[in-house]
Steps between C-alpha positions, in 0.01 A plus 500: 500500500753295661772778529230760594383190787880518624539885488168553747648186745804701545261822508313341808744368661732842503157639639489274751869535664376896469209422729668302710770725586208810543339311762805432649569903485170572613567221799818669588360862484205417728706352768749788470234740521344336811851470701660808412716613737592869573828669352732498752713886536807579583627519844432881617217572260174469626201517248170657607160288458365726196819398322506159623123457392537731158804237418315195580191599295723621190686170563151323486338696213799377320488161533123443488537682139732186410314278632178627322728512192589130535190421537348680167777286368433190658115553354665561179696239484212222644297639227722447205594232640083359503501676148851248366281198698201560306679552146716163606160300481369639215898341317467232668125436403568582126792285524282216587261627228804492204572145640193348477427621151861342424409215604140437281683642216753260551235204497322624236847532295558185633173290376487677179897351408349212579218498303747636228718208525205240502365669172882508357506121603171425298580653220852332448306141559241581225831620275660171564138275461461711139817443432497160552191483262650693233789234499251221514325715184833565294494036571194426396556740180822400404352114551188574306691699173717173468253236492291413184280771332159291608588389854517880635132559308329230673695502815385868541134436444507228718669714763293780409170426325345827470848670365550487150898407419659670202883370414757713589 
């Protein structure tokens, strides 16, 4: 999109110089046209009027044919030119399009990592709190196996009244 953005700038902008130096053309043609001067003969060589005239009018026919062709080219030109304009909105709109979808995928990358992270964070403190109990188990059953065969019996249902101990 980018490259094709750049290719259609360089498009116009060749366009443009083209236009620019038609009207120019054009300018130059329509002032030469309206000042034309006649041709000037030869010492000793006189033309008569139907030659003078015939010459002038072929002279004339011939230029207003390249002005009329600079100016189909001209139109041409302006319109591609309008056509390159209108296609350089349409990149430059989808361009804006592409970024702002960019931009809420981003965020919603964004806030789900995060959430990701919180969760990770959660679940290592709930591995560390059960693994603290499990330590504080592996105690209390290592303290209870070496103490007197009674104590752990009545030291349970004390604890625990409506669990019924059986020895290890």
């Amino acid at each position: 999109l980018e490259e094709e953005m750049r290719s259609a700038l360089k498009l116009l902008e060749r366009k443009q110089c083209q236009v620019e130096g038609l009207l120019k053309e054009t300018e130059i043609l329509r002032k030469a046209a309206s000042g034309f001067q006649t041709i000037r003969l030869p010492e000793g060589m006189s033309m008569t009027s139907n030659e003078v005239i015939g010459s002038l009018n072929e002279h004339l026919l011939q230029v207003l044919k390249e002005l009329r062709g600079k100016e189909e080219r001209l139109k041409e030109t302006e319109e591609d030119l309008e056509r390159y304009h209108k296609k350089f909105s349409v990149i430059i709109h989808q361009q804006g399009i592409l970024y702002k979808e960019y931009i809420e995928m981003k965020n919603t990358w964004e806030k789900e990592r995060e959430y990701l992270r919180r969760e990770k964070d959660e679940i290592q403190a709930m591995t560390e709190k059960d693994q603290t109990r499990l330590e504080e188990f592996k105690v209390a059953t290592f303290f209870l196996h070496s103490l007197p065969s009674s104590l752990p019996s009545s030291l349970c249902h004390y604890l625990c009244p409506h669990v019924p101990y059986s020895p290890p």
